[in-house]
Backbone bond lengths (Angstrom), bond angles and torsions (degrees), N, CA, C in turn:
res aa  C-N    CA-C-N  psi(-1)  N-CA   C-N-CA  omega(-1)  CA-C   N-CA-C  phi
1 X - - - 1.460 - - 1.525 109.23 -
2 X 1.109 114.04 154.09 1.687 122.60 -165.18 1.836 95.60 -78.42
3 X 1.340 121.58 152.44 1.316 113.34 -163.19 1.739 109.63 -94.31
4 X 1.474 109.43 -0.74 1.284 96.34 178.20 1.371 106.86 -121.40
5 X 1.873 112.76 19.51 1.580 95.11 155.66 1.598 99.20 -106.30
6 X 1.372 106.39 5.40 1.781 106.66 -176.76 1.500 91.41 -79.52
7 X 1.207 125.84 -43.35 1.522 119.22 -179.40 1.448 145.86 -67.11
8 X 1.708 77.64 -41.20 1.821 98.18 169.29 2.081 101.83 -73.76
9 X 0.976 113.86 -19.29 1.735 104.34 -179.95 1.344 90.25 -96.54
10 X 1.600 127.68 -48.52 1.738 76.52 168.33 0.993 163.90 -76.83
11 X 1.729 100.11 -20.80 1.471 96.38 178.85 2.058 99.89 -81.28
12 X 1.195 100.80 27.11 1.941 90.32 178.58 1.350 80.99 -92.87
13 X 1.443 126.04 -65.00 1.663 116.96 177.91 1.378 116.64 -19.92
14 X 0.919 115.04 -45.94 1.481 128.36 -153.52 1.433 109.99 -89.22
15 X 1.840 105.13 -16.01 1.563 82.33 -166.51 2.399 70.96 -114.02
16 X 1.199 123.65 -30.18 1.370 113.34 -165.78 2.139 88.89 -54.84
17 X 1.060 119.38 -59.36 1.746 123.11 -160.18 1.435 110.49 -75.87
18 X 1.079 122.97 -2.33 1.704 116.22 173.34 1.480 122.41 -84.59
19 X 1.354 140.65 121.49 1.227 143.26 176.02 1.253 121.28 -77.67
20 X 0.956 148.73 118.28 2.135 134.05 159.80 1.573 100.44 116.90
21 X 1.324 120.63 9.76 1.566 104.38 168.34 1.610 112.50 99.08
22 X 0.900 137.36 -167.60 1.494 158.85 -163.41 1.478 109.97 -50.05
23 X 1.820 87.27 -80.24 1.603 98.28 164.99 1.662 137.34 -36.83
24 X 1.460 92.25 -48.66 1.795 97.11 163.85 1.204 143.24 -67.16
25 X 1.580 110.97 -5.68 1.484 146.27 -166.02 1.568 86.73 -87.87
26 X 1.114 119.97 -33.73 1.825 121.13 -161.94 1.737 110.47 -57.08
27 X 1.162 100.38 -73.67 1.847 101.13 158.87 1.777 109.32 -29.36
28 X 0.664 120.63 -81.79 1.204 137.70 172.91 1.737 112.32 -16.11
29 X 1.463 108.89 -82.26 1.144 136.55 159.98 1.856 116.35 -17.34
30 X 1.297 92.05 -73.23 1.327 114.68 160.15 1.409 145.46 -59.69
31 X 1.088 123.59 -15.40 1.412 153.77 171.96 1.668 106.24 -92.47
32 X 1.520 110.51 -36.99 1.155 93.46 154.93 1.291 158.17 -140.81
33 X 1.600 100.23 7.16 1.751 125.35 131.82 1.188 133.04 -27.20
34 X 1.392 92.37 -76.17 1.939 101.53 179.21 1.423 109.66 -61.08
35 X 1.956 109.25 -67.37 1.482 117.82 -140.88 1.737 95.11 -77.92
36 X 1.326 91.63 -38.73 2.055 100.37 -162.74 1.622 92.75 -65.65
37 X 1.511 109.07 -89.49 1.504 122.97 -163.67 1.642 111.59 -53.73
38 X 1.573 108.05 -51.34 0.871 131.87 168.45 1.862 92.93 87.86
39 X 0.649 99.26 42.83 2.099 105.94 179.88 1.712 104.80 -54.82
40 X 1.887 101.12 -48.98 1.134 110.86 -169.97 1.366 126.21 -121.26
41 X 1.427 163.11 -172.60 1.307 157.48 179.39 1.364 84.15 -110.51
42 X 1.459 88.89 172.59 1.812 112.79 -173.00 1.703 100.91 -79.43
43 X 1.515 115.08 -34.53 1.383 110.39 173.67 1.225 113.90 -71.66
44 X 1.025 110.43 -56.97 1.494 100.64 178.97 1.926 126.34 -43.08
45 X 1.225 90.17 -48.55 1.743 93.11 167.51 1.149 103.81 -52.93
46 X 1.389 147.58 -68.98 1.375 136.83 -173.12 1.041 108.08 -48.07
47 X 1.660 136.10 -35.06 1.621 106.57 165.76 1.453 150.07 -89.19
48 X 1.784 86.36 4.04 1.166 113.29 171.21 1.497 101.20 -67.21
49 X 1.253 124.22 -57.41 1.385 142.32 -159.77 1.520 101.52 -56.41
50 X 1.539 131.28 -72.93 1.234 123.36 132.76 1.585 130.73 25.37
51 X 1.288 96.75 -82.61 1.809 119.09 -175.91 1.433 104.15 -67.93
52 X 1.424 100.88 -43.98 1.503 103.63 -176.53 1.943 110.18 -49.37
53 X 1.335 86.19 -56.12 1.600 105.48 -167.63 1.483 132.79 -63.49
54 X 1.663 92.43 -9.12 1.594 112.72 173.78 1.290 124.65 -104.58
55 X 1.130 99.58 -15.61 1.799 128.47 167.60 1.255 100.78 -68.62
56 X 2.104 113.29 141.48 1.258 97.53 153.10 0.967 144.41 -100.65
57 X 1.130 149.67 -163.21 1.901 136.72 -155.56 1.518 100.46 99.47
58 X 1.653 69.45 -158.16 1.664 98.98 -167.39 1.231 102.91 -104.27
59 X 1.806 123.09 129.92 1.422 134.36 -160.86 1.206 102.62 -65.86
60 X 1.542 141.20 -58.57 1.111 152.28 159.44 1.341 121.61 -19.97
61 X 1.521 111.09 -46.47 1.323 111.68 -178.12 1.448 121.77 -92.49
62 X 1.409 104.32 -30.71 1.306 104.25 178.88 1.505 106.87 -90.04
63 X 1.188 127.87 -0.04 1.541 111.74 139.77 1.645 137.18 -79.61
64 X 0.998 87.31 7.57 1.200 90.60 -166.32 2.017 95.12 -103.11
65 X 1.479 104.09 -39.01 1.274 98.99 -174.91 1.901 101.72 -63.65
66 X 1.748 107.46 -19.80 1.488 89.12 -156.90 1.686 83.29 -77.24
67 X 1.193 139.67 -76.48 0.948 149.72 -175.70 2.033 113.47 -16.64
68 X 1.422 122.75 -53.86 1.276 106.87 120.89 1.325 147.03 14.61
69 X 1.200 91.33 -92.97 1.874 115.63 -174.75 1.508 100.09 -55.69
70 X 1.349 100.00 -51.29 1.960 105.68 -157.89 1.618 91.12 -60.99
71 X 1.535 125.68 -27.89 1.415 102.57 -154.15 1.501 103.18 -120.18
72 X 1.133 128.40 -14.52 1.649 133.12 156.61 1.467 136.66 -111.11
73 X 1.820 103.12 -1.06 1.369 100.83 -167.39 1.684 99.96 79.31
74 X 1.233 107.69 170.65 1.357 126.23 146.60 1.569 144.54 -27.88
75 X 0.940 103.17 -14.25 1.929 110.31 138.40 1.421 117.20 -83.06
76 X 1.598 102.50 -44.58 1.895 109.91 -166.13 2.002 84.46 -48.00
77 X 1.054 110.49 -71.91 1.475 131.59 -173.73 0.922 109.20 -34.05
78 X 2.022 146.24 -33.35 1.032 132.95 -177.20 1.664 102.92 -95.46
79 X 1.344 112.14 -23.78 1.975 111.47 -173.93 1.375 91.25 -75.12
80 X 1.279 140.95 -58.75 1.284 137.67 -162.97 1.768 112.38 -52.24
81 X 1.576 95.17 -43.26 1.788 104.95 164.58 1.234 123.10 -24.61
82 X 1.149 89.62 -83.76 1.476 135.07 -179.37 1.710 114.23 -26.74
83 X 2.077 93.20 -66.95 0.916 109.91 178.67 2.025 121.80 -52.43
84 X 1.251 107.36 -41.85 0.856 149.77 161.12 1.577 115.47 -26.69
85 X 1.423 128.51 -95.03 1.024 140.89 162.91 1.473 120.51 -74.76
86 X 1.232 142.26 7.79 1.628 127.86 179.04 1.546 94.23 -92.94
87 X 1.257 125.14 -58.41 1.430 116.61 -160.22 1.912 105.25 -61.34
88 X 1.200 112.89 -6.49 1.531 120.86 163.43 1.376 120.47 -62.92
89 X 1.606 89.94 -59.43 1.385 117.92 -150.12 2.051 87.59 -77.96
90 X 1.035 126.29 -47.70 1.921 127.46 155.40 1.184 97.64 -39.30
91 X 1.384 134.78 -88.26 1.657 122.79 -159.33 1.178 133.04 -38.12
92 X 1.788 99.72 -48.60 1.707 133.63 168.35 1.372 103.23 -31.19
93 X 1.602 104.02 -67.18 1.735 119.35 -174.29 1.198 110.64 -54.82
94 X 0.936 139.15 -49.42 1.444 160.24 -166.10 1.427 117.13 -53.41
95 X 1.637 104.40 -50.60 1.123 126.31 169.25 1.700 135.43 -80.92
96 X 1.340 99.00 -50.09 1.515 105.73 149.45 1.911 121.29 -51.09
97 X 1.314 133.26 -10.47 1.086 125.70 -149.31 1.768 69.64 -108.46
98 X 1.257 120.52 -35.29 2.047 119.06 -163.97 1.620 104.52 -91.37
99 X 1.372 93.05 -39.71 1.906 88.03 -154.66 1.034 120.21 -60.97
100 X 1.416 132.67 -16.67 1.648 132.76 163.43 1.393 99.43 -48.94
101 X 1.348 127.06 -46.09 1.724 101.49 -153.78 1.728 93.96 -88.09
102 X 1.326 120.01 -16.20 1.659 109.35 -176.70 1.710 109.88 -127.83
103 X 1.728 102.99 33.50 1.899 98.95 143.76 1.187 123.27 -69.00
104 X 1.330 123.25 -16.07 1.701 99.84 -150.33 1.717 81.54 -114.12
105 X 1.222 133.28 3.16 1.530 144.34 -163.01 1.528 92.08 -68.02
106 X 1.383 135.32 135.20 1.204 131.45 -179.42 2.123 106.28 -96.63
107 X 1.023 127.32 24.34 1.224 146.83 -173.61 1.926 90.40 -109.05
108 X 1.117 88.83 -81.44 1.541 90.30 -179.51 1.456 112.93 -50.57
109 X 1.349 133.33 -64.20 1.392 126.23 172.98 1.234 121.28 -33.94
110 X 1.114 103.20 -33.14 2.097 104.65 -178.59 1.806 110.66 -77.87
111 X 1.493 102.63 -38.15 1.390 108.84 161.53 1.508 119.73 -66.98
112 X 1.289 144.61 -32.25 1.255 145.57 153.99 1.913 118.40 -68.47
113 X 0.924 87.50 -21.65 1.644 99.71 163.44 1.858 114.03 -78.71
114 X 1.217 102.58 -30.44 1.610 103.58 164.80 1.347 125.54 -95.41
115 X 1.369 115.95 -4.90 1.200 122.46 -171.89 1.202 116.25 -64.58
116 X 1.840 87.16 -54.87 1.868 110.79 -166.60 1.519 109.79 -48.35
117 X 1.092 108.69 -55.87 1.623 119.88 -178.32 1.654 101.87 -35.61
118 X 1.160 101.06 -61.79 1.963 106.93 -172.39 1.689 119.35 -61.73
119 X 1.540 92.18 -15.82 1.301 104.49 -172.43 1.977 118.04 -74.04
120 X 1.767 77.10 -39.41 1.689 95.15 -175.32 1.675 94.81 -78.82
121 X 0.906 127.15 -41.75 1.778 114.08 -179.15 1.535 110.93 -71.40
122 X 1.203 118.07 -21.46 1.790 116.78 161.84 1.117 101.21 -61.43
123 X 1.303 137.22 -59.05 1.447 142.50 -178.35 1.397 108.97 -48.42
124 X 1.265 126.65 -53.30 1.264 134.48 -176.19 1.833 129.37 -67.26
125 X 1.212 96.84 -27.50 1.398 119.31 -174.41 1.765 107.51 -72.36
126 X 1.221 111.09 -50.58 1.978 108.74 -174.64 1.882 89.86 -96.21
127 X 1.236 106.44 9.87 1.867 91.40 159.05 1.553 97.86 -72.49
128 X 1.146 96.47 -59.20 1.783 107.88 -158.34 1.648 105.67 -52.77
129 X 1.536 117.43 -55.44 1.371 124.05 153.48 1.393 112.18 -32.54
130 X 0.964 158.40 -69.26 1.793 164.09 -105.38 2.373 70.19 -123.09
131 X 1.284 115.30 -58.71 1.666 85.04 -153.35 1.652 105.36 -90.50
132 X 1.456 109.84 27.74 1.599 112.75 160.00 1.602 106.49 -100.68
133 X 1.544 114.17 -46.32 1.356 119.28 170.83 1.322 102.68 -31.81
134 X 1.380 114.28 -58.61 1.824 137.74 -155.09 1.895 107.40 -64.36
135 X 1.733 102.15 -17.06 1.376 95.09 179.35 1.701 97.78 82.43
136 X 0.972 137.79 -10.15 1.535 137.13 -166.90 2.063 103.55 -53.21
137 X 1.611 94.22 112.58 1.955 84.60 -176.95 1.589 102.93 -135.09
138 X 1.212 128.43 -178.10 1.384 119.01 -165.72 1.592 111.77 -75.61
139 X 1.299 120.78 34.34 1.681 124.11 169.21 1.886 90.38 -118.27
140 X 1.029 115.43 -21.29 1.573 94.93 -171.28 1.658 109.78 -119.33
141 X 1.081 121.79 6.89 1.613 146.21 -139.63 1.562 78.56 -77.94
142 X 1.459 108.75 -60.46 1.573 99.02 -169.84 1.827 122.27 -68.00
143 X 1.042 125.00 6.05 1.677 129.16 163.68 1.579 96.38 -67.96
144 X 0.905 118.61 -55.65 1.616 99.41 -160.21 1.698 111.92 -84.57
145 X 1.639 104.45 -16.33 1.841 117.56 170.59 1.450 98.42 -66.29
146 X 1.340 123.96 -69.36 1.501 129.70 -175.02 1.717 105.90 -37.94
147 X 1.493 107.99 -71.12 1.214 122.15 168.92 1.823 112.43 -1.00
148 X 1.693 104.33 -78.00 1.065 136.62 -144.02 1.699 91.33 -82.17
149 X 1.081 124.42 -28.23 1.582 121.02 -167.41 1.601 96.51 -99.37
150 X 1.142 122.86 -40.10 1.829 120.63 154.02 1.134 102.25 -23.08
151 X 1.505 118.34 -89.86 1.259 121.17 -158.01 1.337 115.08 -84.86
152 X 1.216 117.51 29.81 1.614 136.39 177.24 1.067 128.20 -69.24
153 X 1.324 76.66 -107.20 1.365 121.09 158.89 1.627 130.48 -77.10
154 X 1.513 108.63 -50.07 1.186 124.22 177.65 2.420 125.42 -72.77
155 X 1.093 101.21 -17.70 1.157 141.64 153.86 1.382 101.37 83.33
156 X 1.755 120.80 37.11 0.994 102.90 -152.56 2.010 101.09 -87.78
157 X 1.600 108.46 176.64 1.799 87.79 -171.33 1.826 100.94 -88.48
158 X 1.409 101.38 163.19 1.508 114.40 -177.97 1.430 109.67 -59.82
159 X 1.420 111.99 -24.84 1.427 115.28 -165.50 1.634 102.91 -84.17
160 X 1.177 137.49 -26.32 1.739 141.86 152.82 1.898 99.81 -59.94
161 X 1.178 135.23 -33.93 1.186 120.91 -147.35 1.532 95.73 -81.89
162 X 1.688 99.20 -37.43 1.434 115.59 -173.73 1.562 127.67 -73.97
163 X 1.431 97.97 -30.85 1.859 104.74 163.68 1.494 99.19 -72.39
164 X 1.271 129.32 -50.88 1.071 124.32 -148.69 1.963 108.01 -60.11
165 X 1.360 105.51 -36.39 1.176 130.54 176.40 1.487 119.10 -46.06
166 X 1.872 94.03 -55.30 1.697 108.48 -168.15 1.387 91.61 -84.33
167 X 1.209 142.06 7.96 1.263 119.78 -170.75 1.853 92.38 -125.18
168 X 1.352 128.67 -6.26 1.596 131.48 179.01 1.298 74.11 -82.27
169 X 1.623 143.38 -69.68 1.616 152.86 -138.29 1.406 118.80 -64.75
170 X 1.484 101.35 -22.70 1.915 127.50 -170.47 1.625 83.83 -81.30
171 X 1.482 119.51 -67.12 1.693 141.84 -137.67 1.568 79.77 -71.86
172 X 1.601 125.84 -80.99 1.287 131.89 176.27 1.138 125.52 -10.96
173 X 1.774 112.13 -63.39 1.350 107.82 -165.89 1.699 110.53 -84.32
174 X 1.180 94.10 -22.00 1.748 97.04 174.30 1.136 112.99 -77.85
175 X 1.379 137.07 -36.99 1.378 120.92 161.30 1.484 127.13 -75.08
176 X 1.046 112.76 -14.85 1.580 125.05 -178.96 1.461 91.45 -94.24
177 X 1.191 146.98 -2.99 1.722 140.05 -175.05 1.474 92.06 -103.42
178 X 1.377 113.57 -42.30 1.894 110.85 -167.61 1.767 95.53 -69.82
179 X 1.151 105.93 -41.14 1.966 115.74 -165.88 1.527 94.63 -54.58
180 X 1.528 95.09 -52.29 1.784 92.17 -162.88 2.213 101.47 -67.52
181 X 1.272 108.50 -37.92 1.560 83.25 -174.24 1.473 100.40 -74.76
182 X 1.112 142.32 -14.74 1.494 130.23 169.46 1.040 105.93 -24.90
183 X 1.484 116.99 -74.31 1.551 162.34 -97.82 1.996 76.52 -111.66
184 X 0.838 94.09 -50.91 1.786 91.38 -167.06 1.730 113.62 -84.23
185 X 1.434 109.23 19.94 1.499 110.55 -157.27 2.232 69.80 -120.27
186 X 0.887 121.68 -47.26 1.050 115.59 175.82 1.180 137.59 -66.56
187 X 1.272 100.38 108.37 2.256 114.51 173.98 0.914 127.56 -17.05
188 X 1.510 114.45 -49.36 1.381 131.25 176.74 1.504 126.52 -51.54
189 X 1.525 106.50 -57.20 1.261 149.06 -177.60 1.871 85.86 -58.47
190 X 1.344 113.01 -72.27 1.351 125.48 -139.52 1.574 92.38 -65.90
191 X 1.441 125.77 -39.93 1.399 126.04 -173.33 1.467 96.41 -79.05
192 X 1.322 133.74 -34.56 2.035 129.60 -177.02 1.707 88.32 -42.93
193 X 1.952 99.79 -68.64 1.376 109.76 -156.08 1.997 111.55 -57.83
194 X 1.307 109.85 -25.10 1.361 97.87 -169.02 1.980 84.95 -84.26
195 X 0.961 134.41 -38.54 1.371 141.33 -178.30 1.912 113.23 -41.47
196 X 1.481 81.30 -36.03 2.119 92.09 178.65 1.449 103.31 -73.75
197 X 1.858 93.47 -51.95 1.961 97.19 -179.52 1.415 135.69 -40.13
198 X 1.502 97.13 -42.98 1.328 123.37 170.35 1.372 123.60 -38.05
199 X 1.650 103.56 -68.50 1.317 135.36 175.13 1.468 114.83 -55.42
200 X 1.266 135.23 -57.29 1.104 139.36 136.87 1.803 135.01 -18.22
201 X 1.380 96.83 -41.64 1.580 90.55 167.45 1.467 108.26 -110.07
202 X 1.161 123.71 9.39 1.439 129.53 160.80 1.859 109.12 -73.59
203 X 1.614 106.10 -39.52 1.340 119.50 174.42 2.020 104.04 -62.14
204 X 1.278 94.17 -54.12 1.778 81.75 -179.20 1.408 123.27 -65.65
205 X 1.904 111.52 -14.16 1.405 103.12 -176.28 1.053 105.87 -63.38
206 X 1.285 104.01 -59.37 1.581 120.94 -159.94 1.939 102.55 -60.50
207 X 1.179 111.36 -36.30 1.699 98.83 178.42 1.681 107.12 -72.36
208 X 1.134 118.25 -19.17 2.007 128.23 -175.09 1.733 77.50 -76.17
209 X 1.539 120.69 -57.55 1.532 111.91 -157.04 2.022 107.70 -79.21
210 X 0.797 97.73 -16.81 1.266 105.43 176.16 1.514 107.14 -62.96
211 X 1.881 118.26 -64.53 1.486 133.11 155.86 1.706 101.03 -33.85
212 X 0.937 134.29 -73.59 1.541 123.11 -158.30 1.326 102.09 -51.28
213 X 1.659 126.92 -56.88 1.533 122.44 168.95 0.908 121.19 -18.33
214 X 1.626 122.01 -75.67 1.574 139.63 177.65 1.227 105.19 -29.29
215 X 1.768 110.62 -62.35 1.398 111.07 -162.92 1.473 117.88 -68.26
216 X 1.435 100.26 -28.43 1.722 113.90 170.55 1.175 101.57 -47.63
217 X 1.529 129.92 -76.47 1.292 143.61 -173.10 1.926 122.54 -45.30
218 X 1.422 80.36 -22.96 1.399 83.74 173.60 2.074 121.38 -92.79
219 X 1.023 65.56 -22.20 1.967 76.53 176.38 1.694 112.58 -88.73
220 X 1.252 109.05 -23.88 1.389 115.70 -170.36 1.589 81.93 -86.52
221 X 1.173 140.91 -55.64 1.555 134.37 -166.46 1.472 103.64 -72.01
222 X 1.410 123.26 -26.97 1.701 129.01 172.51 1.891 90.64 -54.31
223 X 1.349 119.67 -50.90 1.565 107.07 -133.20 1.641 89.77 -105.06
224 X 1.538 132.33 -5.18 1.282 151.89 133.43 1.719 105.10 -15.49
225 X 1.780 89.47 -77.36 1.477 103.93 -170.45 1.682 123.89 -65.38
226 X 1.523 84.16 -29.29 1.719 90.49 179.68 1.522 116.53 -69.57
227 X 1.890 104.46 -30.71 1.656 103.62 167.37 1.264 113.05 -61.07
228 X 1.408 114.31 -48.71 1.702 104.50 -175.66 1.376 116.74 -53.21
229 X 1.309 115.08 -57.78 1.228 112.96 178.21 1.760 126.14 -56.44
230 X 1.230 107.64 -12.76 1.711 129.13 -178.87 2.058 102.86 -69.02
231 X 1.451 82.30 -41.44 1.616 106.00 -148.38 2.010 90.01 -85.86
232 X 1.443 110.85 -29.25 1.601 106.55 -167.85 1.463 93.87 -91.87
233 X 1.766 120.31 -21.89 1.996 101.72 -176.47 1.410 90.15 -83.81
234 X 1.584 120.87 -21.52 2.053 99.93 174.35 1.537 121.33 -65.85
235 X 1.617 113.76 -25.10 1.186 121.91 -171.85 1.771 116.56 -72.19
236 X 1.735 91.04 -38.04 1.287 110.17 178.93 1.752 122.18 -77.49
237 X 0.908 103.17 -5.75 1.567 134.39 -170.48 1.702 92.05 -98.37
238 X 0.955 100.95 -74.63 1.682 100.91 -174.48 1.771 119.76 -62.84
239 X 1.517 105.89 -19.92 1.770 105.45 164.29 1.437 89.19 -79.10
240 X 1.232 140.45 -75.91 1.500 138.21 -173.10 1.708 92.34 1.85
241 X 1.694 81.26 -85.27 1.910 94.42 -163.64 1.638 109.71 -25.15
242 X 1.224 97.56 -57.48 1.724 105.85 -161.91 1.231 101.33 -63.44
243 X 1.648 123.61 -49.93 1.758 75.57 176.47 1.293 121.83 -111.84
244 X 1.241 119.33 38.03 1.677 111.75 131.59 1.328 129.79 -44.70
245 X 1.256 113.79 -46.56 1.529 120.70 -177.70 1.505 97.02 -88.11
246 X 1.548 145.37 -33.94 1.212 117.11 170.25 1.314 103.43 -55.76
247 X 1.384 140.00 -77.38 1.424 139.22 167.90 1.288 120.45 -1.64
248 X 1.387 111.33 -40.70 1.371 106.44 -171.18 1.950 104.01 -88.09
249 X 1.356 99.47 -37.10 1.096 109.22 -174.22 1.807 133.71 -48.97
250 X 2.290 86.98 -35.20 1.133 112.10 -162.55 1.930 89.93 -89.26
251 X 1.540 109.52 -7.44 1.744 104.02 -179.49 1.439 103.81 -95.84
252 X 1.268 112.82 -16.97 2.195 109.03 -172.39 1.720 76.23 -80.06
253 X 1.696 151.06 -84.53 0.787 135.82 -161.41 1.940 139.75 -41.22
254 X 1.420 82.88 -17.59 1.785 71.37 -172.05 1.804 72.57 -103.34
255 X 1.275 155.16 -33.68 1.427 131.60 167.25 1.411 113.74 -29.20
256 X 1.672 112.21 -46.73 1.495 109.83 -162.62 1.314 102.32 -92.26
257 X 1.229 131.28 -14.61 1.522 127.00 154.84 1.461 121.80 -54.24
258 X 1.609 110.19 -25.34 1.521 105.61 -165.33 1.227 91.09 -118.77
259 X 1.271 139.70 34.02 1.411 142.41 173.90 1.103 117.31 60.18
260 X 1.482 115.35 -7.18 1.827 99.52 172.28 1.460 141.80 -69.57
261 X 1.477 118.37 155.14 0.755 138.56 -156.35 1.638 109.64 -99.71
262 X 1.578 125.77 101.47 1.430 128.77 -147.35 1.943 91.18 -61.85
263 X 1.144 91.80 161.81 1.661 127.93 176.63 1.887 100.49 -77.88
264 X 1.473 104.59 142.16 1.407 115.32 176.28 1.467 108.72 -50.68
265 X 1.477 106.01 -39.50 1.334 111.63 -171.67 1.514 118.65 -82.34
266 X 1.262 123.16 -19.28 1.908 144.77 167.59 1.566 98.37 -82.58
267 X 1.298 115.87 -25.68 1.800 101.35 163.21 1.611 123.54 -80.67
268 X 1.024 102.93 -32.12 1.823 121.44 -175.83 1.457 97.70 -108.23
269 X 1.492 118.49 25.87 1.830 95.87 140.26 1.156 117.54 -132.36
270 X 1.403 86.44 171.26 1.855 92.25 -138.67 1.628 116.93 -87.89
271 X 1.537 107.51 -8.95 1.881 100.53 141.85 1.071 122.11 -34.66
272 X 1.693 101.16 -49.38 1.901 93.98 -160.67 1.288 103.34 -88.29
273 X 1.656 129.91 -9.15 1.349 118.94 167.79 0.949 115.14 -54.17
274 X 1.528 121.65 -45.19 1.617 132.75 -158.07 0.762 103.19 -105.31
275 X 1.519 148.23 7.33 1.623 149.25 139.86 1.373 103.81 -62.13
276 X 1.401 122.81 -63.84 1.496 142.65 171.58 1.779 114.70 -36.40
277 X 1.731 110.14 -43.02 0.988 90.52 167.44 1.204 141.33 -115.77
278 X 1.382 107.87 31.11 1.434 147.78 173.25 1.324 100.45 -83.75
């Protein structure tokens, strides 16, 4: 398929089936960027997401233009748009042209009364996603708590929260980048760290060798069972035999009790040969 009607239908998918706005688009987004098309890596989307979010506009769209951009230039960027916002921008219309005569409809209110609820857990759901992507663990947990009670409670604007951020993230990693090659220029350090490594793949041998056991144990008890069972169809095989020939044995006798005279076919089989020459 040509890549900019593969793009413009998806992100139209993407923007006609998503509920709750921008944020809810993320699942979405992602499911079929990264995993489906695979256009982009999972990191990279998170910094798209990022870029997106510091930019102004509309989150939705201006990811979509970056995502776009990265992969056609300036067409990619306008089909993805496009794709993007029209099947909105149709529904939008669609709806604005009715909903005056059925806002005040108490049918509909009860349905917009259920909506909201679903709306805020769409919202909520690629937060939690976005701060595992993000690496977020109990040394950094409080940036995005602090964050959130700033602009909370405290009213401060997103646009301070967000310099303030990229500019702790600049200071951080540059001093935490010089600390760490210190840290690795030293003997001491360098034998601790190869000393953890060590230990660590001593931990995977032994769990890989631990697995081979199991699996040992499991094939040796497979080929256990397969003897028994080898050993009970020979056993069962060999009562078979026997009483065939009692059977047969117990029919030449009551013949010769009743004076008969065996059948062409009770002479030429080969029980009674091998009874006969037994």
């Amino acid at each position: 398929m040509n890549f900019y009607l593969d793009s413009f239908l998806t992100f139209a998918k993407i923007g006609a089936f998503t509920l709750g706005g921008g944020y809810a688009m993320l699942p979405l987004i992602e499911e079929e960027v990264v995993k489906n098309k695979k256009w982009i890596d999972a990191k990279e989307f998170l910094d798209l997401v990022a870029i997106a979010q510091s930019a102004p506009g509309v989150f939705a769209v201006n990811i979509s233009i970056f995502i776009g951009y990265k992969l056609r230039k300036i067409p990619g960027a306008i089909i993805t748009t496009l794709g993007s916002i029209l099947p909105s921008f149709f529904i939008i219309l669609l709806i604005a042209l009715f909903f005056q005569q059925f806002k005040d409809n108490e049918i509909v209110e009860s349905i917009f009364k259920g909506i909201r609820p679903a709306v805020v857990a769409l919202i909520a759901a690629p937060t939690f996603k976005l701060a595992k992507d993000a690496q977020i663990t109990k040394y950094n947990i409080w940036i995005p708590i602090v964050s959130a009670i700033l602009i909370w409670k405290l009213g401060f604007s997103p646009i301070y929260i967000i310099i303030a951020a990229g500019i702790g993230g600049y200071i951080y990693g540059k001093f935490y980048t010089e600390d760490k090659e210190a840290e690795l220029e030293d003997p001491s350090i360098l034998a601790d760290e190869a000393e953890r490594q060590a230990k660590e793949k001593e931990k995977e041998v032994l769990k890989i060798q631990a697995e081979i056991d199991k699996a040992q144990k499991q094939k040796e008890e497979a080929m256990r069972k397969e003897a028994e069972a080898q050993q009970r169809i020979a056993e069962a095989k060999e009562k078979a035999a026997i009483a065939q020939q009692e059977a047969a044995k117990r029919k030449e006798e009551e013949r010769r009790k009743k004076g008969e005279e065996p059948s062409l076919f009770d002479m030429f089989d080969p029980r009674r040969v091998k009874d006969d020459n037994d």
